[in-house]
ZALO-421518 format. One line per 4 residues: number of its first residue (from 1); their letters; for each residue x, y, z of N, C-alpha, C. Coordinates in Angstrom, 2 decimals. Layout:
<sites>
NUM	a	X Y Z X Y Z X Y Z  ...
</sites>
This chain:
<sites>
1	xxxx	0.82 -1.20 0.00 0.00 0.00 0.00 0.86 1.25 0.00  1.94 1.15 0.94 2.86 2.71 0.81 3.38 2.33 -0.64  4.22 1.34 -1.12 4.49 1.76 -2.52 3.22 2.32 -3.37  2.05 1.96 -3.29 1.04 2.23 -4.29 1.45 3.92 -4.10
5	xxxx	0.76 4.55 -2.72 0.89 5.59 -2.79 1.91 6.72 -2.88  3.24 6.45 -3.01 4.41 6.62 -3.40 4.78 6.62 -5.12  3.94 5.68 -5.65 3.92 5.84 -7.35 3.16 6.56 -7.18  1.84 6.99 -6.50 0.62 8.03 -6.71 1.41 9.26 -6.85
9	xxxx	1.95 9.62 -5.63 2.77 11.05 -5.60 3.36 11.31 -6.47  4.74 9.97 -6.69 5.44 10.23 -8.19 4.88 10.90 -9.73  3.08 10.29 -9.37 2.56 10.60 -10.71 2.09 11.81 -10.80  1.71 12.49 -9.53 1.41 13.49 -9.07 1.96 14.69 -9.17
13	xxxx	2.92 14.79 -8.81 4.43 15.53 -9.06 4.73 15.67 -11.01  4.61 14.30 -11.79 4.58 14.22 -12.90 3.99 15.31 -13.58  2.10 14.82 -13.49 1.41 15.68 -14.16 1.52 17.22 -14.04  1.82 17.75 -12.90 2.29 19.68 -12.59 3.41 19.05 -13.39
17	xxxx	4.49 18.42 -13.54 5.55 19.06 -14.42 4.95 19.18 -15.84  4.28 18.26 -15.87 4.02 18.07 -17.48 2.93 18.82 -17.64  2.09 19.75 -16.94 1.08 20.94 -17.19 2.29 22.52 -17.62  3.08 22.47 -16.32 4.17 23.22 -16.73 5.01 23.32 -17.68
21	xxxx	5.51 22.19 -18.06 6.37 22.34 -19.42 5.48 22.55 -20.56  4.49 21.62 -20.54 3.81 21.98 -21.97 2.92 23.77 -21.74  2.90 23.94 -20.63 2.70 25.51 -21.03 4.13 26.44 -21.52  4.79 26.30 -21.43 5.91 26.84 -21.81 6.35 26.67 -22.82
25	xxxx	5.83 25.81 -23.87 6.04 25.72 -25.61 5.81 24.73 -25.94  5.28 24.31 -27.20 5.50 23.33 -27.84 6.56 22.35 -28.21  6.44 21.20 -28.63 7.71 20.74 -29.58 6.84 20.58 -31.23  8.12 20.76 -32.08 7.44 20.89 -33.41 7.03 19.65 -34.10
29	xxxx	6.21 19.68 -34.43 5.26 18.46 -35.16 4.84 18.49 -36.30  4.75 17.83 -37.30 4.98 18.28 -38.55 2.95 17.57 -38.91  1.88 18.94 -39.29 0.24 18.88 -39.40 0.25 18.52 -40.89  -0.62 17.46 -41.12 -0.61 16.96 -42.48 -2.70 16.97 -43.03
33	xxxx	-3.14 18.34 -43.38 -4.10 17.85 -43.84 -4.93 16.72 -45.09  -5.59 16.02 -43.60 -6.01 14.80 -44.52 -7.70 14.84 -44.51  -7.83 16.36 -44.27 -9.54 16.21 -44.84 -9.99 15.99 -46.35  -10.52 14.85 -46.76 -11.32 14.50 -47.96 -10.06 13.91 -48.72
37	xxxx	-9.18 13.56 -48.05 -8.23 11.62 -48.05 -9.38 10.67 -47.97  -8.72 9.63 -48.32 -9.36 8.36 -48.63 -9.42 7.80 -47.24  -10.69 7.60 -47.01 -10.87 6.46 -45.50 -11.39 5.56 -45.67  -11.10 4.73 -44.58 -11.86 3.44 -44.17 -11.75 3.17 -42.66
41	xxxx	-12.80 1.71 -42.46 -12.83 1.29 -41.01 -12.24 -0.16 -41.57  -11.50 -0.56 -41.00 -11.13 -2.17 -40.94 -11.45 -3.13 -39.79  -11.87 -4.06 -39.96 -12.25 -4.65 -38.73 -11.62 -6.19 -39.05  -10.74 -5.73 -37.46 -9.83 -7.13 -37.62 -10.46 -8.43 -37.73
45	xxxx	-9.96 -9.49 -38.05 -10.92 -10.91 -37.59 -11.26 -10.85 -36.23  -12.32 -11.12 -35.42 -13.09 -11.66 -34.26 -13.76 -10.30 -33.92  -13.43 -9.45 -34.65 -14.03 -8.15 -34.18 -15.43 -8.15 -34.74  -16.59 -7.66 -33.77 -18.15 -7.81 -33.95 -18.51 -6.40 -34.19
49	xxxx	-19.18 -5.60 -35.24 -19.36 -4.33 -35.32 -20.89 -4.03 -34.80  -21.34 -4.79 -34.87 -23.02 -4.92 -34.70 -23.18 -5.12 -33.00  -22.32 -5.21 -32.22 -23.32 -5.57 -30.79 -22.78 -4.53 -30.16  -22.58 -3.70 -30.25 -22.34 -1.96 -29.49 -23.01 -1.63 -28.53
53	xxxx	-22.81 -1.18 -27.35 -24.08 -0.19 -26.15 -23.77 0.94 -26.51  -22.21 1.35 -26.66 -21.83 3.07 -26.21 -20.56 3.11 -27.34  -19.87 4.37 -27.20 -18.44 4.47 -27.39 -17.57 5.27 -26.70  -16.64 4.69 -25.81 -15.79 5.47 -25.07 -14.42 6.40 -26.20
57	xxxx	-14.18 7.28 -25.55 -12.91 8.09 -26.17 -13.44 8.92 -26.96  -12.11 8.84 -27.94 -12.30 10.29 -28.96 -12.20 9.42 -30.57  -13.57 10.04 -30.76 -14.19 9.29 -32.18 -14.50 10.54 -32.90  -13.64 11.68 -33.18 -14.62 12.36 -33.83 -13.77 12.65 -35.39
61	xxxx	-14.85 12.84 -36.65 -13.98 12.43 -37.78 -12.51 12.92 -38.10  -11.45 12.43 -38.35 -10.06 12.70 -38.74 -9.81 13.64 -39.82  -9.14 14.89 -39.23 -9.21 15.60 -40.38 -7.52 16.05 -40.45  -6.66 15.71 -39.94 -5.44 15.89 -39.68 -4.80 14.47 -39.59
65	xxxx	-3.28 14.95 -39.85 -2.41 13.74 -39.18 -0.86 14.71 -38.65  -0.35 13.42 -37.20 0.76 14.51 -36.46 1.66 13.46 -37.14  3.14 14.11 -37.37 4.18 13.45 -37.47 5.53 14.13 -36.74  6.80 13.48 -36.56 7.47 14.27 -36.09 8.13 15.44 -37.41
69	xxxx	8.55 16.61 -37.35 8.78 17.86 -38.55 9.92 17.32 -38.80  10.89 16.74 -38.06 11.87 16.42 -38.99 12.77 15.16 -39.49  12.23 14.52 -38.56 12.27 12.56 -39.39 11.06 11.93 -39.85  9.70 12.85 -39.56 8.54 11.96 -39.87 8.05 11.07 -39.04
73	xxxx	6.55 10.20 -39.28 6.10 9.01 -38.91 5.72 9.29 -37.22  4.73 8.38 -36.82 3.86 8.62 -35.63 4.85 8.48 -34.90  5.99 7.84 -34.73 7.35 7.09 -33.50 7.60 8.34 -33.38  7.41 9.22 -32.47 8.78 10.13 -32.09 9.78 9.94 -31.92
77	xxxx	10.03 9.20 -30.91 11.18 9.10 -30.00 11.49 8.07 -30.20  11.26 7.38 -31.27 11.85 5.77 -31.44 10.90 4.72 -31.14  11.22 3.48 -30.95 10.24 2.68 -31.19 9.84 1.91 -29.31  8.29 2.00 -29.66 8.33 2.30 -28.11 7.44 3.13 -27.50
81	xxxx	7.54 4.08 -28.64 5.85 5.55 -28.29 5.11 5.06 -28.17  4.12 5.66 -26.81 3.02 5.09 -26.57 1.90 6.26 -26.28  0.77 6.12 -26.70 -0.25 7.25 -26.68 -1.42 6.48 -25.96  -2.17 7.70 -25.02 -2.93 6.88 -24.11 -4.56 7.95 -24.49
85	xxxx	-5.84 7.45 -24.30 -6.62 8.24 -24.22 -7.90 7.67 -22.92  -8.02 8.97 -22.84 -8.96 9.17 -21.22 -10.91 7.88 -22.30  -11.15 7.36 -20.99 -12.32 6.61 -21.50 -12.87 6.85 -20.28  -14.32 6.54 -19.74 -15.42 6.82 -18.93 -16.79 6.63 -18.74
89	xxxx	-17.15 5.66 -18.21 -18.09 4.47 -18.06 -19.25 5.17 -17.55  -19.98 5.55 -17.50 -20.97 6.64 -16.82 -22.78 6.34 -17.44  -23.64 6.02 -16.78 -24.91 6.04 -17.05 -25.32 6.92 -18.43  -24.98 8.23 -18.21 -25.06 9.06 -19.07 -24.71 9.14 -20.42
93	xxxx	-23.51 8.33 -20.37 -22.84 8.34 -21.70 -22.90 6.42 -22.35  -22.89 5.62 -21.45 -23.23 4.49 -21.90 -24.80 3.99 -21.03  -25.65 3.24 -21.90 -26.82 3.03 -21.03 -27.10 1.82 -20.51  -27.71 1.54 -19.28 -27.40 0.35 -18.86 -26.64 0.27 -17.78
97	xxxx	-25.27 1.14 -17.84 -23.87 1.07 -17.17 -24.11 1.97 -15.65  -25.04 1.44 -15.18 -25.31 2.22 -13.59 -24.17 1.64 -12.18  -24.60 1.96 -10.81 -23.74 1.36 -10.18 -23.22 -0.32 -10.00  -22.04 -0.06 -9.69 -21.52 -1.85 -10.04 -21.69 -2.29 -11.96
101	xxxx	-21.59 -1.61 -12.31 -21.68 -2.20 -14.09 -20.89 -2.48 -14.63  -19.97 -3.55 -15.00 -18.78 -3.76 -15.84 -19.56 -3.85 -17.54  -18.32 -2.56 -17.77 -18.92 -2.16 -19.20 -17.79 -3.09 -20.06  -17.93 -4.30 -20.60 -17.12 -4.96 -21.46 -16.66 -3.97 -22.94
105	xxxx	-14.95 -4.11 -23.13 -14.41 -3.05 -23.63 -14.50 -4.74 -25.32  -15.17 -4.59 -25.95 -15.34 -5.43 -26.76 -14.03 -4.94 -28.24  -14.13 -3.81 -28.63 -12.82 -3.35 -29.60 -12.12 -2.02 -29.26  -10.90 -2.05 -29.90 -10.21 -0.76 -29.41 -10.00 -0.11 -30.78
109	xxxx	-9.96 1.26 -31.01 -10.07 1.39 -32.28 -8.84 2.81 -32.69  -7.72 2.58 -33.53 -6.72 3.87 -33.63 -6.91 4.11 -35.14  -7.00 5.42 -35.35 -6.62 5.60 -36.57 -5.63 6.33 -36.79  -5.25 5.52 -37.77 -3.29 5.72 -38.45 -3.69 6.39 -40.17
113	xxxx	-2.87 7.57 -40.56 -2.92 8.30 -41.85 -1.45 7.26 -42.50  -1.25 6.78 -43.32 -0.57 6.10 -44.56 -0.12 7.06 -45.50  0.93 7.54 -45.15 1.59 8.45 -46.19 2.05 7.70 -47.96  2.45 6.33 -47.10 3.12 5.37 -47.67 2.93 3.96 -47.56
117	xxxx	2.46 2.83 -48.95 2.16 1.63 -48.79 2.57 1.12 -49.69  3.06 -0.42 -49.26 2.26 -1.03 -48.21 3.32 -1.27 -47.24  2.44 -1.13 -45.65 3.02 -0.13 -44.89 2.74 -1.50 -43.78  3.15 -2.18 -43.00 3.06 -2.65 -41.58 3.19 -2.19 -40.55
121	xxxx	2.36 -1.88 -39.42 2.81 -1.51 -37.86 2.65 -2.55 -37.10  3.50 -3.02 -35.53 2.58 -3.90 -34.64 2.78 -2.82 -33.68  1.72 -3.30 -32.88 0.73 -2.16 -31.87 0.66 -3.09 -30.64  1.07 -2.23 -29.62 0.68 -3.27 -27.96 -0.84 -2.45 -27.60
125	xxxx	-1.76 -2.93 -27.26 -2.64 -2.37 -26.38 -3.34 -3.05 -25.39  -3.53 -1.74 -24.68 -3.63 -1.82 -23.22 -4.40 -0.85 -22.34  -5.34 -1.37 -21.28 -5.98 -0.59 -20.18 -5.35 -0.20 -19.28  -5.10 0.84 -18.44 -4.68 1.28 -17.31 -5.52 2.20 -16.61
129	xxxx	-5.38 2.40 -14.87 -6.43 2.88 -14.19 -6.03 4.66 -14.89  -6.80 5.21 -14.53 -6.92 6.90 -14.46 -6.15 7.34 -13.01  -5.57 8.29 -13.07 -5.56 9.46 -11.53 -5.77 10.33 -11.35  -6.38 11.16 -10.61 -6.89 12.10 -10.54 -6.01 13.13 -10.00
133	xxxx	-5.01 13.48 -10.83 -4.16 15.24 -10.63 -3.64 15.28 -11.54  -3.81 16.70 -11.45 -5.12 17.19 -11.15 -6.15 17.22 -11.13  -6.17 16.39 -13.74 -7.47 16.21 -14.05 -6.88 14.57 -14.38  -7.44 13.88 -16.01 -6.98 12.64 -15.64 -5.90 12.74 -16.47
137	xxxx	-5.03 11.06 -15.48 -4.13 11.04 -15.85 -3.89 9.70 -16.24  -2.90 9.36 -17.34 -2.92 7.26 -17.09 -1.92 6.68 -15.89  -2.15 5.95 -15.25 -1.50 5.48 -14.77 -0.54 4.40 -15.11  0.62 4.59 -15.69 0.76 3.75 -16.14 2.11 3.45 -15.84
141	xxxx	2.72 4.22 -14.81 4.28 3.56 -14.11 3.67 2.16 -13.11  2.51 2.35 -12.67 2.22 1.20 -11.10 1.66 0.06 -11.79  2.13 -1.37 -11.82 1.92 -2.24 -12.58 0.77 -2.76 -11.63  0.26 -2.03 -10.21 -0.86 -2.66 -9.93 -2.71 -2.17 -10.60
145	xxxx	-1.57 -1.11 -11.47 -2.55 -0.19 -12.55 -3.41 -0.48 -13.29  -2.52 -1.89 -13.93 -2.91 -2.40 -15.22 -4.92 -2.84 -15.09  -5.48 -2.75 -15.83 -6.91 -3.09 -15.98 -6.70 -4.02 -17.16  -6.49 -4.25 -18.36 -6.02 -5.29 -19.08 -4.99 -4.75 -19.63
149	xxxx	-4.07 -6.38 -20.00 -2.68 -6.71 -19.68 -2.48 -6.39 -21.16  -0.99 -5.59 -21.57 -1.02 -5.58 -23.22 -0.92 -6.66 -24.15  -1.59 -6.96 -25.22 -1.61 -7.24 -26.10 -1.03 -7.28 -27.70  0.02 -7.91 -28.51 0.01 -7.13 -29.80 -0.72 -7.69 -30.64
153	xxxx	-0.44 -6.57 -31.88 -1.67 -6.70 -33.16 -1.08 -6.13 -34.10  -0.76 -6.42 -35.28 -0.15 -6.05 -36.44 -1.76 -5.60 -37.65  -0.95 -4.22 -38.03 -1.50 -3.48 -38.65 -1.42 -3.25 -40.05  -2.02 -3.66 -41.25 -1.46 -3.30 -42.52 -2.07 -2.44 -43.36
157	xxxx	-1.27 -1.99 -44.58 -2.03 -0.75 -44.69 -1.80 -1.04 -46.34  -2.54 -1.41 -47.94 -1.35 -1.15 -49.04 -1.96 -0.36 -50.01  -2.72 0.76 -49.31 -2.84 2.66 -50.61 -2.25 3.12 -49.68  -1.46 4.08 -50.46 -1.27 5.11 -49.98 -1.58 6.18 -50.05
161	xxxx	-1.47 7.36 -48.86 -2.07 8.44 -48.64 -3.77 8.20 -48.02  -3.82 6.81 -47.68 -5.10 6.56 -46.68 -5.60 7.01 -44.84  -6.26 6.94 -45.00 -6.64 6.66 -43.20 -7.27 5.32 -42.95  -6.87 4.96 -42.17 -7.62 3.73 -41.88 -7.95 4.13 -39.95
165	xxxx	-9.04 3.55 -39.82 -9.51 3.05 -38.24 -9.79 2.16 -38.11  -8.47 1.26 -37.47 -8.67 -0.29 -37.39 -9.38 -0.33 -35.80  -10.46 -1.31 -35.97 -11.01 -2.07 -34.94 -10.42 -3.00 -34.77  -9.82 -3.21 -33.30 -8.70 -4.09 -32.74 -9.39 -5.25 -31.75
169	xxxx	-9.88 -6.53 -31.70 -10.75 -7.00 -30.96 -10.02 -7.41 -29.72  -10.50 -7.09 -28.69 -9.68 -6.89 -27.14 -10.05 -8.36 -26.41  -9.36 -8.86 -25.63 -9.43 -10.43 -25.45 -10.64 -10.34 -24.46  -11.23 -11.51 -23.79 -12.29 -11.42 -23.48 -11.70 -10.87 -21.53
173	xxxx	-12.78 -10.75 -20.92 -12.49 -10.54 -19.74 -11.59 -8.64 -19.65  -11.96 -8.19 -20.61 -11.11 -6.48 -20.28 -12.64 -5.55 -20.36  -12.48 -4.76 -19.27 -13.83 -4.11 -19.05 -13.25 -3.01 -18.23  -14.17 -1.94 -17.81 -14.20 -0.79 -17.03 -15.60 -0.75 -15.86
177	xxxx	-15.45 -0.46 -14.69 -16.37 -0.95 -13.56 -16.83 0.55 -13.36  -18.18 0.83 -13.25 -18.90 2.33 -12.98 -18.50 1.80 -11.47  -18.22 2.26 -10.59 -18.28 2.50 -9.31 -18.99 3.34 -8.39  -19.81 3.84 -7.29 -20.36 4.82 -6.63 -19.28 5.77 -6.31
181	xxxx	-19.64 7.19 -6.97 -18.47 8.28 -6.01 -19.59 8.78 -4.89  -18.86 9.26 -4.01 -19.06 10.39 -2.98 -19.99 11.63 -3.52  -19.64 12.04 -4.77 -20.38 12.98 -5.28 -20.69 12.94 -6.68  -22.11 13.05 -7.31 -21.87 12.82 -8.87 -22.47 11.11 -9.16
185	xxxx	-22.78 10.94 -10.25 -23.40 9.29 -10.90 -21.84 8.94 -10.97  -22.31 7.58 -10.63 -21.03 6.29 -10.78 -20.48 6.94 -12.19  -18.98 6.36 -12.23 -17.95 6.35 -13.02 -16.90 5.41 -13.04  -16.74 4.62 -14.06 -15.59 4.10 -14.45 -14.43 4.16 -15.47
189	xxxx	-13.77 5.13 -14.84 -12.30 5.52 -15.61 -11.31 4.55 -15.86  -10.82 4.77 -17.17 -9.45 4.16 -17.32 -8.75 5.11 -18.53  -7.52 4.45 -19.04 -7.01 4.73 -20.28 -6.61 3.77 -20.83  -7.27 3.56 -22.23 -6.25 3.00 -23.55 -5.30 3.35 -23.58
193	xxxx	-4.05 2.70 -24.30 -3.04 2.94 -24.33 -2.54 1.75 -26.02  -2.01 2.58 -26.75 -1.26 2.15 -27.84 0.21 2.30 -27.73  0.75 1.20 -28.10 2.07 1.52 -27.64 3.19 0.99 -29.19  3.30 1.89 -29.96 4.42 1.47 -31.34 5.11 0.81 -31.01
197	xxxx	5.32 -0.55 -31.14 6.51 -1.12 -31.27 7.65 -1.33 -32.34  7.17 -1.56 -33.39 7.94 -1.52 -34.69 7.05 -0.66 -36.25  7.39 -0.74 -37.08 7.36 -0.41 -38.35 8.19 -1.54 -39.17  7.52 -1.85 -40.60 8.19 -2.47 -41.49 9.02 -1.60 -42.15
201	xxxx	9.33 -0.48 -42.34 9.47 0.37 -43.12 10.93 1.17 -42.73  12.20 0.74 -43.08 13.27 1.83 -42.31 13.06 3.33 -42.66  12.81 3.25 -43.34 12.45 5.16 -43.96 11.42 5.82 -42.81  11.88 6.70 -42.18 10.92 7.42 -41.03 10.11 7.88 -41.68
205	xxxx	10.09 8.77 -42.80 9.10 9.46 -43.25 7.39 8.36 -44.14  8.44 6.97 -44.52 7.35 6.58 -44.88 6.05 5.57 -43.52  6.69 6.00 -41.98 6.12 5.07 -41.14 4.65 6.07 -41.07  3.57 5.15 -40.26 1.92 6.06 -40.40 2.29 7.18 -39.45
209	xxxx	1.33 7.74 -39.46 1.10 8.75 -38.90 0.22 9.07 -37.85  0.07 9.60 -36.60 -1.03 9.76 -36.04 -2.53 10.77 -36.72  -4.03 10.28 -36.40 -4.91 10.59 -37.36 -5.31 11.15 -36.21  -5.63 12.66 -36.18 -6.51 13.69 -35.29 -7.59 14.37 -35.95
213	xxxx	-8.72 14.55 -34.98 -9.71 15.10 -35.06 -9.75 16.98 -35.13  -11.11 17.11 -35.52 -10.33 18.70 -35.17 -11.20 19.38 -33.48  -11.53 18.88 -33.04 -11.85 19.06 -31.39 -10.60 18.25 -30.89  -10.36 20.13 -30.13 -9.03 19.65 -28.94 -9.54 19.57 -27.92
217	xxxx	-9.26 18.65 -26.81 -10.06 18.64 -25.29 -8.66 18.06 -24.72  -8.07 18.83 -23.87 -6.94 18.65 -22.70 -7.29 17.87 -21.54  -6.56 17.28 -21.01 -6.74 16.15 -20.05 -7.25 14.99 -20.51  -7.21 14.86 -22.06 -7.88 13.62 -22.61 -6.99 12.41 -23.33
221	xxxx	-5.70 13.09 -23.66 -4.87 12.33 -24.38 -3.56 12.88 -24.17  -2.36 11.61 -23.97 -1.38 11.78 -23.59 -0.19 10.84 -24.28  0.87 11.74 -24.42 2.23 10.45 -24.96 3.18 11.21 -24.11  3.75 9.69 -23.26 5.03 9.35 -22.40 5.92 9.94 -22.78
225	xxxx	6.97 10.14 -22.02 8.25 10.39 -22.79 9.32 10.30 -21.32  9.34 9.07 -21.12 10.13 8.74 -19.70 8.97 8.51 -18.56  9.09 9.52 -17.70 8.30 9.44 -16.46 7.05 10.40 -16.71  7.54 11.08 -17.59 6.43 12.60 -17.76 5.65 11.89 -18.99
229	xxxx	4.16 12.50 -18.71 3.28 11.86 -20.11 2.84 13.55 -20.30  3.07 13.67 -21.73 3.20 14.93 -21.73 1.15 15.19 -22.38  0.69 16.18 -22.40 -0.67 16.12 -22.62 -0.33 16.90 -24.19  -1.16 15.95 -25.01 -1.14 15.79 -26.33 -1.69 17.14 -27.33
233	xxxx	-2.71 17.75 -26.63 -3.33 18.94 -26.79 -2.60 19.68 -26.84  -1.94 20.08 -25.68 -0.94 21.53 -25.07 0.09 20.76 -25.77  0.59 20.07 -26.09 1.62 20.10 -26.30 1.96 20.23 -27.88  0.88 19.61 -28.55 1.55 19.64 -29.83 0.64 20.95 -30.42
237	xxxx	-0.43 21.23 -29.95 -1.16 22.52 -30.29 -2.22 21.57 -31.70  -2.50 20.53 -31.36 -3.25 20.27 -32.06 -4.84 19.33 -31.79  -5.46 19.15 -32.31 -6.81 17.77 -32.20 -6.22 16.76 -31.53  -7.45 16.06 -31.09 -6.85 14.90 -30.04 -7.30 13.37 -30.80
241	xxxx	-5.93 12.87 -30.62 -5.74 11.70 -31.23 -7.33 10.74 -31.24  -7.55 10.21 -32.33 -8.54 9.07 -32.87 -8.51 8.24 -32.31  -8.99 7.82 -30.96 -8.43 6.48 -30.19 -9.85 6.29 -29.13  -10.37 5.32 -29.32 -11.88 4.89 -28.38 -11.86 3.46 -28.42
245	xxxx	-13.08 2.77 -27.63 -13.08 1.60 -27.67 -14.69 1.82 -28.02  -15.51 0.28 -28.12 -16.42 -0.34 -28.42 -16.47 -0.83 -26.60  -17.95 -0.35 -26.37 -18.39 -1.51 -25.12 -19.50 -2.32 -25.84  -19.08 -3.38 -25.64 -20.31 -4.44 -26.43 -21.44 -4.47 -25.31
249	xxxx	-21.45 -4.43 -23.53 -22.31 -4.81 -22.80 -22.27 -4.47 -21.74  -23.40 -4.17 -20.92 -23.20 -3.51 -19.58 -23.78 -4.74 -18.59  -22.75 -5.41 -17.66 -23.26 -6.33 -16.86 -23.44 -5.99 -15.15  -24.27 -6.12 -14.22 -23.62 -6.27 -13.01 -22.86 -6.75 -12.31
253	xxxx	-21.89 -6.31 -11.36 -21.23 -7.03 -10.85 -20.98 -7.40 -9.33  -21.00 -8.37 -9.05 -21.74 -9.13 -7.86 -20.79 -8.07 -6.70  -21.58 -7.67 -5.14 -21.24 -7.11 -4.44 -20.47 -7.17 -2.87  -20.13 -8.73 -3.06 -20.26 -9.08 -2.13 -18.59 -9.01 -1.39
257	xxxx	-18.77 -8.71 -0.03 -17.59 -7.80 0.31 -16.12 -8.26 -0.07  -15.70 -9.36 -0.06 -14.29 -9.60 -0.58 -14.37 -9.53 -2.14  -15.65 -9.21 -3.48 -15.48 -9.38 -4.24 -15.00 -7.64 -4.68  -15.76 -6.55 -3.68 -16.03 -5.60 -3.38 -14.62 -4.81 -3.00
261	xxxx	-13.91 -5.58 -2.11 -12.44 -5.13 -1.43 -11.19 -5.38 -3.05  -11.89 -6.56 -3.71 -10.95 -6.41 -5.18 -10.73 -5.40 -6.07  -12.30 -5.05 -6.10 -12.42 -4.01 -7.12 -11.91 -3.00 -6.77  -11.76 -2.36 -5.09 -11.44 -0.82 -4.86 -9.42 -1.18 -4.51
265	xxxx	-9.35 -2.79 -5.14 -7.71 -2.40 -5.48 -7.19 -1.86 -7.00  -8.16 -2.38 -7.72 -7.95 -1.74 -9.21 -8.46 -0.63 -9.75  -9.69 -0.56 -9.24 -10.16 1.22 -9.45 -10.50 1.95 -8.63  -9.11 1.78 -8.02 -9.27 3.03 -7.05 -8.72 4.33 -7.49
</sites>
C-alpha cells in the first residue's frame, strides 16, 4: 500500500511538471491535412461491429495527421511511443452502465494516416487505471494499474495516402467498472493505451502517422516520454488523437464484500 501511494505522488508531481512544461512551448510536429483523403474502417478478424451499447474516447472524424517535422512518422522518440486516451463508463454516456456495471471493452479502435504503402505496424494495447491530478491522468508507471494486460496486433495498410480506423478486438475478460463516487453518478475511468513497437518500413518518413480530429479537449490524451506523459493537446497545439473503444455490454457485478475489497484495489 505505501508503494502504491508513493507511485501516486510520483505521478502526481509528474502531471504539474508536465502541465508546466507543456505551457511553456511546444515541440514541433509536422500537421498533415487529410480532410477528404481516402478512409476506411477495418475490422480485424473476431471483431463484432453490430453488438455496441456506447463508445468510449475520442471518435470524432479525422481531419489531420501529427508526425514528427523532422524525421517523420507517428514514432517520435523511437520505437516504443506510446499514446494513451482518457475513457469513462458513466450512465449518461453508456446506457445500462449504472452502479456496479462492468462495461465490457469489446474493440479498441486507432486511426493511423498512410503516407506510404504497403506499410506494416505492430501495436501493444492496453488498459490502465486513471488518476486524478489534477485532471486525468494514465496510470501507467504502477503495474498494480494495469486493468487489461497488453496485447500485440499487427496493422497493414497497401494505398497510400489513406486513413484507416482499425477495430482491434480486445481479449475477453477487459472491461471498465462504474463504481459509486461520494459525489456525482457512478464512473468508471481508465485509459487505452497504444504503444508502437515496430514499423516495417526503415524510412521514417514513410512510417503512419497519427490521425486527429479537429476538437481539442486537454486532459484527454497523452504520450510518455520517460516518467512525464506529456498532454497531447498543449503540447503539440493540435486535435486529439482518434483512439476509443467499443463496449459491447453492460453487466452487473456481484457485491459481495471480498469481491467488493478487489475491485477498490484496481479502481481506485
Amino acid at each position: 500500500m505505501l508503494t502504491h501511494r508513493l507511485v501516486v505522488a510520483a505521478m502526481a508531481c509528474a502531471a504539474v511538471l508536465c502541465v508546466r512544461e507543456a505551457a511553456a512551448g511546444s515541440r514541433p510536429v509536422g500537421i498533415t491535412n487529410i480532410a477528404g483523403a481516402p478512409f476506411r474502417k477495418v475490422y480485424l478478424p473476431g471483431t463484432d461491429a453490430t453488438q455496441n451499447v456506447c463508445v468510449l474516447g475520442q471518435h470524432g472524424a479525422v481531419v489531420g495527421a501529427v508526425g514528427d517535422e523532422t524525421s517523420g512518422g507517428t514514432i517520435f522518440f523511437g520505437e516504443g511511443d506510446t499514446y494513451w486516451t482518457f475513457m469513462e463508463l458513466r450512465p449518461d454516456s453508456c446506457a445500462g452502465c449504472g452502479d456496479y456495471a462492468l462495461g465490457t471493452i469489446a474493440a479498441a479502435h486507432l486511426a493511423l494516416y498512410f503516407p506510404s504503402a504497403p506499410e506494416t505496424v505492430t501495436v501493444n494495447v492496453s488498459v490502465v487505471n486513471s488518476v486524478q491530478v489534477p485532471c486525468h491522468f494514465p496510470n501507467f508507471i504502477d503495474a498494480n494499474a494495469v486493468i487489461c494486460n497488453p496485447f500485440g496486433v499487427v496493422l497493414t495498410c497497401d494505398e497510400p495516402g489513406a486513413t484507416i480506423d482499425f477495430a482491434i478486438p480486445v481479449p475477453p475478460g477487459c472491461g471498465l467498472i462504474a463504481l459509486p463516487q461520494q459525489t456525482g453518478p457512478p464512473r468508471g475511468a481508465g485509459f487505452l493505451g497504444f504503444e508502437f513497437v515496430s514499423a516495417n518500413d526503415s524510412t521514417a518518413f514513410n512510417k503512419p502517422q497519427i490521425a486527429v480530429q479537429a476538437q481539442a479537449t486537454t486532459c484527454m490524451s497523452y504520450n510518455p516520454v520517460g516518467f512525464i506523459a506529456y498532454d497531447f493537446v498543449s503540447e503539440y497545439v493540435v486535435g486529439n488523437p482518434v483512439m476509443y473503444a467499443d463496449i459491447s455490454r453492460c453487466d452487473s457485478v456481484p457485491t459481495r464484500r471480498s469481491t467488493w475489497g478487489r475491485l477498490k484495489m484496481h479502481y481506485r
